[in-house]
N, C-alpha and C positions, 0 to 999 in steps of 0.2 A: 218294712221293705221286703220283696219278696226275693227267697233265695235266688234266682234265675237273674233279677233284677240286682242284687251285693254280686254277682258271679259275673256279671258283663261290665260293673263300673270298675271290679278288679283290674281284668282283661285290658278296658281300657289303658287305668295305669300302669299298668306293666307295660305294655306299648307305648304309651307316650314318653316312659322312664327310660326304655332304649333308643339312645343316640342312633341318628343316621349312621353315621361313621361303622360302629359296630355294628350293620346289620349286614355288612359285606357286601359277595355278590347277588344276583336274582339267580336265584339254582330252579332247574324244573323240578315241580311239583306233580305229584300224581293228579290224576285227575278223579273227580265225583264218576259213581258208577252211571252207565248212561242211562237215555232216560228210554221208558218201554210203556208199552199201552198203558193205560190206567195211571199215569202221573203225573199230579198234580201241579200246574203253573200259578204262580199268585202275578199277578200284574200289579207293578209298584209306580207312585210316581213321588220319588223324591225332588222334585223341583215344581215347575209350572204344574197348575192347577190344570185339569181335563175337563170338557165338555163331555156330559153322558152321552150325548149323541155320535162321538168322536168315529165318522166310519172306522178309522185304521182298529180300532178295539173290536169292534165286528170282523173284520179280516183276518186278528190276531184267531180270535173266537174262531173260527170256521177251520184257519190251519191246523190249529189246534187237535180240534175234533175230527180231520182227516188224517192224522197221524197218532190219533186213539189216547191221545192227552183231554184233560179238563182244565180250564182256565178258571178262574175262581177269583173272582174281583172284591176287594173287602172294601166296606163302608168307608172307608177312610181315604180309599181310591177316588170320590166325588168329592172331598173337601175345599174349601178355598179360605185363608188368609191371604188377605192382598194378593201378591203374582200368585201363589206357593197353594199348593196343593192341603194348605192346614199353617199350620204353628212350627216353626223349628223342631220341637220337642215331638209334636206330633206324626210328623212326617217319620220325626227317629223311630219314635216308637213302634211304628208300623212298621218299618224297616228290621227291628230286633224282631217284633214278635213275627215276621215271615223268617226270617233268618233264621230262628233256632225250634221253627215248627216243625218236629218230625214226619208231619204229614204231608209237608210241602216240598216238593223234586226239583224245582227248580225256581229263579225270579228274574222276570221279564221288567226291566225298567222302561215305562212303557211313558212316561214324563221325563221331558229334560227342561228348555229354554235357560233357566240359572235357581240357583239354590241347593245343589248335592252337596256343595261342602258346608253347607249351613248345617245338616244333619250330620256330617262327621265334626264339628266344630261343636255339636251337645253331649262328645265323648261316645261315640258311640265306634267301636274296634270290633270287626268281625272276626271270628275266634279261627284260629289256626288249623281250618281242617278244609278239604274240598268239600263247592258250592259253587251250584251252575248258577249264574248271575249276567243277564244280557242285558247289554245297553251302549249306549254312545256319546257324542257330545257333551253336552254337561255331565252325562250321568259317568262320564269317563272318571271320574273321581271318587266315585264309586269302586270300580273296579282296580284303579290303581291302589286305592287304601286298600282291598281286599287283597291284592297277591303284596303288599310291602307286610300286612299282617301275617305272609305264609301260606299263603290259603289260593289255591287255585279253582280253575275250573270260572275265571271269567271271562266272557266272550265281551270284544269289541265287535256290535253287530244291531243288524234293525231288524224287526219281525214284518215290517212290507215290502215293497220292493216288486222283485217279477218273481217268479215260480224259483225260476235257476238262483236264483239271491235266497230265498227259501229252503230251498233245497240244501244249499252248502249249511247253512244255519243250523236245521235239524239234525242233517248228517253229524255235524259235530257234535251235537247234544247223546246223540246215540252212539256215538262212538264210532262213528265210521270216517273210513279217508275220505278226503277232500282233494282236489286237484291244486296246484302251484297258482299262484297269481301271477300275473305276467304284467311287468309293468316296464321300463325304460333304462338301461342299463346308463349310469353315469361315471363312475367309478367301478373298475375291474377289480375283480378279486372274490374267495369263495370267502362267506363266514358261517362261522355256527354257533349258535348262544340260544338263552331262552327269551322269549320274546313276550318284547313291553309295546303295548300300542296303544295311544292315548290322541285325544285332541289338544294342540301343540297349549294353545291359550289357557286351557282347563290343568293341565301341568303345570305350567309356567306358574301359575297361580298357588298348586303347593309346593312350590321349594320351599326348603326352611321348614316344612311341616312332618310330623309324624309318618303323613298320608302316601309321603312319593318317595317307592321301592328304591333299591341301588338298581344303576344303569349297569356296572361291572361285570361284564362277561355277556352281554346283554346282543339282542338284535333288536333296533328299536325306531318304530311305523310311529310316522305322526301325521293327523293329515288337521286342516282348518277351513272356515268360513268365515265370513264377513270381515277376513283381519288384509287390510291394506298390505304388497309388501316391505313400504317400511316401518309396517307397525309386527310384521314378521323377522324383520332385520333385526327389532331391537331385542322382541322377545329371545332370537338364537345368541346376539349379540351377550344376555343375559347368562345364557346357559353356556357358552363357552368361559365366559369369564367366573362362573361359581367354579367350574370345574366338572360340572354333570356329564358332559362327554366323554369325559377320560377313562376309559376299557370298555367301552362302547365297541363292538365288532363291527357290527353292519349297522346301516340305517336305510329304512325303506318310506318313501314318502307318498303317500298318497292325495286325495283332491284338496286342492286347496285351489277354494272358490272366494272372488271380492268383487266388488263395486267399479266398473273400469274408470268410472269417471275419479276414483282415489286413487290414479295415475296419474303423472304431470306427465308434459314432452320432457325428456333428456332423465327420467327415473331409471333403477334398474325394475323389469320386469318380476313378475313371482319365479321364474324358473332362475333370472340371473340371482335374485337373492338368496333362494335355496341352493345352490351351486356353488356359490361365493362364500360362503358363512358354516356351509358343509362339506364342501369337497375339497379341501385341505387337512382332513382329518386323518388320513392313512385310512378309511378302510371303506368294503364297498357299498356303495353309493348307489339306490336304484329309484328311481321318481316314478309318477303317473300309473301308480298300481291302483285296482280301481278299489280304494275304500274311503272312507270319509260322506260327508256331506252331499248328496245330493246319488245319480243312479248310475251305475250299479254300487252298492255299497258292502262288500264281499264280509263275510264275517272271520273272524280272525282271532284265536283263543289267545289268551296272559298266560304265559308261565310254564308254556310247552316248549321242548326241543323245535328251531326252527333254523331251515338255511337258506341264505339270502346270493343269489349269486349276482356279480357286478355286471358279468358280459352280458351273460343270456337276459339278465334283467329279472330271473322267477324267485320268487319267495315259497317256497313250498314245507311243509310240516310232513316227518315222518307215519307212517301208515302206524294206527295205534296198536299195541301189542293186545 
């Protein structure tokens, strides 16, 4: 077994051997140095298998290469098992050996559909340092096990989109401010924590697990697709009854897209269930921020300082030092 390979099944266990309970609040973490011409991107797809032809990997390619980055797609980027981009193990693997390649500045999760936590489920703990790591949807599980491990520096975000969706994405990668997102004020009040952003489903799925940070002191974005709202009902109905909300500051929600015909006459709507299920929580409350599923999908870092205001409705991140 090779030392790198005894060095990350450690890591592992020592993560899996700390209880939730004892990992406290989610405190900000510094972030990875930004990224500058000449640095390297690996394109991962821990879930769904990728078509070589896939234009959005050409659009990724091109943005890339006009802000003086290289994109670098490894062999393992084309595989297929069944849905899965490879094998459980393989998908991991490639995921460790981008993860602790010093030549590689940052990982673009460029598969989702399902399977990210098949890979954190072969032990695999990304090690407690910053690591710029983009993705969304499934691959939200991804990045929640990476800041519950300590480890910042991951972006909930998509690399297509329009230009201005684009543009906020790199800015954060380079370290530059980003302007407030503005979305619907529900609930009044200022909060400030560090901020957890995940797809509600993709969460919901590791409670009880190694993988999902403490919410405590938190501002915490969740946005979904294809989930009914009383199949959103039940998912929140879950998480208030563990107790995952409690020291939760803010909450910011964004698109959550479904099926209209998974509406009866006389249902509550998506807005009445997220309302109903959240805004009894004491603190404030802001909807229709543009991220999630579908366009515009605004990018949005784990584990930074962030302030959520109720009235004005803006989620905005302090200017980086």
């Amino acid at each position: 077994m090779s030392p790198w390979r005894r060095r990350e099944l450690l890591l592992g266990a020592l993560a899996a051997a700390v209880p939730l309970a004892a990992r406290g609040r989610t405190t900000p973490q510094p972030c990875p140095a930004p990224l500058k011409r000449g640095a390297r991107i690996a394109a991962l797809a821990p879930g769904t298998w990728l078509e070589r032809e896939d234009p959005m990997l050409d659009l990724l390619r091109q943005r890339c290469r006009l802000e003086g980055w290289r994109l670098v797609t490894p062999p393992e980027l084309w595989g297929q098992w069944r849905w899965f981009s490879g094998t459980d193990e393989q998908r991991a693997s490639c995921l460790r050996q981008a993860w602790l390649d010093p030549s590689i500045d940052a990982l673009f999760l460029v598969g989702a559909g399902w399977g990210s936590a098949r890979v954190l489920e072969q032990g695999w703990s990304s090690p407690a340092r910053p690591r710029w790591c983009v993705g969304f949807s499934d691959c939200s599980a991804v990045l929640l096990a990476q800041l519950a491990a300590g480890s910042c520096g991951g972006v909930h975000g998509w690399f297509g989109g329009s230009n201005t969706q684009w543009e906020r994405l790199s800015a954060l990668l380079k370290g530059r401010a980003v302007a407030p997102l503005k979305g619907r004020g529900l609930r009044p009040g200022v909060a400030r924590g560090a901020l957890v952003v995940s797809n509600l489903t993709i969460a919901t799925s590791l409670i009880g697990t190694p993988w999902l940070p403490s919410l405590r002191g938190t501002i915490l974005v969740l946005e979904d697709t294809g989930e009914a709202p009383y199949r959103v009902d039940r998912q929140l109905t879950q998480w208030r009854s563990t107790g995952l909300l409690n020291g939760v500051r803010g909450i910011g929600l964004g698109r959550f897209s479904w099926a209209e015909d998974d509406v009866l006459p006389g249902d509550f709507s998506m807005e009445g269930i997220l309302e109903e299920r959240l805004g009894d929580l004491g603190v404030p409350l802001v909807h229709q921020l543009p991220v999630g599923h579908g366009r515009p999908n605004m990018a949005l870092p784990l584990g930074v300082p962030a302030q959520l205001d109720g009235a004005s409705g803006e989620l905005s991140l302090p200017a980086p030092h």
